[in-house]
C-alpha positions in Angstrom: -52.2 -145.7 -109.6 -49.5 -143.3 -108.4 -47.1 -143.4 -105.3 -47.3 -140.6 -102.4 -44.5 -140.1 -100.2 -45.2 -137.7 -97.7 -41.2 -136.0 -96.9 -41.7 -132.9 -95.0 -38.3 -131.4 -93.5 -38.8 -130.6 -89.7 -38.6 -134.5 -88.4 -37.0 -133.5 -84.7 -35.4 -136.6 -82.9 -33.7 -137.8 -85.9 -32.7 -134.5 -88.2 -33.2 -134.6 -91.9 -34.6 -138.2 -91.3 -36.0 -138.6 -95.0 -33.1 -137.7 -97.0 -30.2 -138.7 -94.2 -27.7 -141.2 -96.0 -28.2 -144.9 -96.0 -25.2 -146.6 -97.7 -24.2 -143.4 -99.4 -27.9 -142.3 -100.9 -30.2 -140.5 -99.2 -33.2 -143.2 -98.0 -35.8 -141.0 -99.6 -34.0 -142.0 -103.1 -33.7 -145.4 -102.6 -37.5 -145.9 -101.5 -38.1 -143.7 -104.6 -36.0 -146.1 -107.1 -38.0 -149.1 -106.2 -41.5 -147.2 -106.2 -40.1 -146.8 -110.2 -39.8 -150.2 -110.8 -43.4 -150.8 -110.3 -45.2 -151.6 -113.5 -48.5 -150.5 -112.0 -47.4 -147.2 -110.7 -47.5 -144.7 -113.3 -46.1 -142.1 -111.5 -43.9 -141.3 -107.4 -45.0 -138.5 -106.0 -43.1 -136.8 -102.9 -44.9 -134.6 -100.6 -42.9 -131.9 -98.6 -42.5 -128.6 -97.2 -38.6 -128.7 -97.9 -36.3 -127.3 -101.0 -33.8 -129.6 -100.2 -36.1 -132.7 -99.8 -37.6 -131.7 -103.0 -34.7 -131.2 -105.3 -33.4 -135.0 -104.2 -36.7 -136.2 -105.3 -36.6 -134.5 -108.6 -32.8 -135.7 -109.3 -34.5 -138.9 -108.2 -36.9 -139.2 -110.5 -40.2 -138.2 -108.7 -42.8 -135.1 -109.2 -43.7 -132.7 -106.3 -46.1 -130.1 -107.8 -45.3 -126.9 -104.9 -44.5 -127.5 -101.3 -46.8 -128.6 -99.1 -48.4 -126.0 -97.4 -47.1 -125.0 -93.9 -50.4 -126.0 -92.3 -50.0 -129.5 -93.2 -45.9 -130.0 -92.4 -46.1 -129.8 -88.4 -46.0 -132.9 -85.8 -49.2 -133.3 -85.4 -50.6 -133.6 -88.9 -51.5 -136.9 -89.5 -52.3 -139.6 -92.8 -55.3 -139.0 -92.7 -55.6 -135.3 -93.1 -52.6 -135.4 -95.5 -54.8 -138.0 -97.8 -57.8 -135.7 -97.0 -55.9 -132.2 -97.7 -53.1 -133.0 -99.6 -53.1 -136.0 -101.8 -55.8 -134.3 -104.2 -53.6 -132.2 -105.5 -51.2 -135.6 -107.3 -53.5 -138.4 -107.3 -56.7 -136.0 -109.1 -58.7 -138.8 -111.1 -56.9 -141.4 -109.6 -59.0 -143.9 -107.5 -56.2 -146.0 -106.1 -52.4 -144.6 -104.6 -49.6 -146.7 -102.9 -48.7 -144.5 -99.8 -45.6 -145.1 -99.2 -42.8 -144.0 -96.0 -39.9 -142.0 -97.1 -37.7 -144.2 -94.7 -38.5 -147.9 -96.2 -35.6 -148.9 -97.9 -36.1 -152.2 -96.3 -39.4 -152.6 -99.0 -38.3 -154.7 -101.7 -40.5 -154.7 -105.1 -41.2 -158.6 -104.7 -43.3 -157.1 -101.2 -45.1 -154.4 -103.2 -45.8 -156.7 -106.2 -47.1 -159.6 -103.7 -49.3 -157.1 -101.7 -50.8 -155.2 -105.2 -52.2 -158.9 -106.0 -53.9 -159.1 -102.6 -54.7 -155.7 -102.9 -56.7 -156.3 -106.5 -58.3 -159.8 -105.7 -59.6 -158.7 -102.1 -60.8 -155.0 -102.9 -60.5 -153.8 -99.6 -60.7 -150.0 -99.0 -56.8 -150.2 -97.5 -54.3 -152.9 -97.4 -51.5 -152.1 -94.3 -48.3 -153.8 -94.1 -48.2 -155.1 -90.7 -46.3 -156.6 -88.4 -46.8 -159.0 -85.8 -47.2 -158.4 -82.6 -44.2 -160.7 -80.7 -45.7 -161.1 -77.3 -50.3 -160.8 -77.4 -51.2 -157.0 -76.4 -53.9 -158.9 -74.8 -51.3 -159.7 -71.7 -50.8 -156.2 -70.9 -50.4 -154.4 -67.8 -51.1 -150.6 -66.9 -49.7 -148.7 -64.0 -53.0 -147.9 -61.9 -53.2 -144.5 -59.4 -52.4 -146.7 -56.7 -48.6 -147.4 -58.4 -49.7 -151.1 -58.5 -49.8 -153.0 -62.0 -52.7 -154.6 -63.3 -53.8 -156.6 -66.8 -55.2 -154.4 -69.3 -57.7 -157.7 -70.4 -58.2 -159.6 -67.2 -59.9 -162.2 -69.2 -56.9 -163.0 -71.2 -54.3 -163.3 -68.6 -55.2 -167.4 -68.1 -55.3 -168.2 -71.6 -52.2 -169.8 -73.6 -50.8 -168.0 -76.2 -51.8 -170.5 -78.6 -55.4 -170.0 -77.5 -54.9 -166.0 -78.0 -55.9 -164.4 -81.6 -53.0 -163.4 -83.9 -52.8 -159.6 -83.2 -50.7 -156.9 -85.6 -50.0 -153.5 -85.7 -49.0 -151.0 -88.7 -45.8 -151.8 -89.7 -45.2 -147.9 -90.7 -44.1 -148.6 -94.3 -46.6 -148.7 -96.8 -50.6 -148.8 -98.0 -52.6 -149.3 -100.9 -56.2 -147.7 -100.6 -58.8 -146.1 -102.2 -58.0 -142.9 -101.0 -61.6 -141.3 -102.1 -63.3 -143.7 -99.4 -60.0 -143.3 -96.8 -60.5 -140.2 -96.5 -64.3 -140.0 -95.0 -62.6 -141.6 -92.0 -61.2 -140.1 -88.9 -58.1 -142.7 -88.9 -56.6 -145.3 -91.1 -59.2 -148.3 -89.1 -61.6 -147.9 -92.1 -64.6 -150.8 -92.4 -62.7 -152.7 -94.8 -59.3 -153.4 -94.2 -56.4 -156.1 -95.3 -53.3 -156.5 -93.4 -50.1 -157.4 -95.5 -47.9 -159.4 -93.1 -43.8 -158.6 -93.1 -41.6 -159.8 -91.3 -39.5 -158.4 -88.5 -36.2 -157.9 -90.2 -37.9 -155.4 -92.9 -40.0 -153.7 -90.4 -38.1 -151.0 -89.5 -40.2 -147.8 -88.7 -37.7 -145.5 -88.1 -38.7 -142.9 -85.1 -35.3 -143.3 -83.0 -31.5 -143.0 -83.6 -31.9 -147.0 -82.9 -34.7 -147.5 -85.1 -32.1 -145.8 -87.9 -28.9 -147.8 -86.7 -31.2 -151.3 -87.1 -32.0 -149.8 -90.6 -28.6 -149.2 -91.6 -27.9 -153.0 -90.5 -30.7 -154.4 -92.3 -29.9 -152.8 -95.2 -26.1 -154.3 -95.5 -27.4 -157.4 -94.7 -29.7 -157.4 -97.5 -27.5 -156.5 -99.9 -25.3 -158.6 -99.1 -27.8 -161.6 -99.5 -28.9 -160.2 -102.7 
């Protein structure tokens, strides 16, 4: 199994997101160190359109073949055509890769070790690390054209939230997959899939300045506690 990092350079609201300092190291190098430290993982692989990017990956240990192409480094590219397009060129014979987010730091190798054992014993086509939702999706409301608000499942609004289903959402960290199969698919909600449950306090996916200052928290706090 190999570890792909996709890392491309141009991230907008939060500049030079993957490699910006987190407790003097750039994050992309810490997320790399503990992608090392996986026995199962033979090798980390980072993805990117970006010299800079690239030569902190090297120094950190990881391979990056040539830049990603221009074509798949803009906003709107998404995993699933990177895994279709881009991750043939690493994984090659490889039937299983860890796909891994440049920005979680918060990942401990005790998560990635736990979720590799559910990954093996339940075969799915992907396991996600989720998180859970803290109030049911189920009880929201949408704006209609009249400016009023009304329930998005009307039939849900009665029930207790004990009576609701547990309901997640990607936590925007990591997946194992079979990325041969992933990639038939027009998004990630492939016919078989596992969710790995983290908590809140690791699920940092960092799209905001705020997301980034709650990372920067976390992260003391867990050294701290280490």
């Amino acid at each position: 199994m190999i570890a792909y990092i996709p890392a491309r350079g141009g991230s907008k609201r939060i500049p030079r997101k993957n490699i910006k300092l987190l407790v003097g190291r750039p994050v992309l190098a810490r997320v790399i160190e503990v992608l090392k430290s996986l026995e199962f993982v033979e090798k980390v692989c980072v993805s990117t359109d970006d010299l800079e990017i690239q030569k902190i990956a090297i120094q950190s240990g990881a391979e990056t073949g040539e830049l990603r192409a221009k074509e798949l480094s803009d906003d709107y590219v998404d995993f699933i055509t990177l895994i279709g397009k881009d991750v043939p060129r690493f994984a090659c014979d490889s039937e299983d890769i860890l796909f891994a987010l440049p920005t979680a730091a918060l990942i401990q190798k005790k998560h990635y070790c736990e979720a590799f054992e559910i990954y093996k014993k339940s075969s799915p086509q992907l396991l996600m690390a989720v998180v859970d939702y803290l109030i049911s999706p189920l009880w929201a409301m949408q704006q209609g054209t009249d400016g009023f608000w009304k329930p998005l499942h009307p039939e849900a609004i009665r029930k207790r939230s004990q009576d609701l289903p547990r309901t997640c959402t990607d936590a925007g960290l990591f997946h194992f997959m079979k990325w041969k199969e992933v990639k038939k698919f027009k998004t990630l909600m492939v016919d078989r899939l596992i969710a790995y449950h983290v908590s809140h306090d690791i699920a940092v996916d960092v799209d905001t300045l705020e997301d980034w200052v709650r990372l920067e928290k976390l992260y003391q706090k867990q050294i701290t506690e280490r």
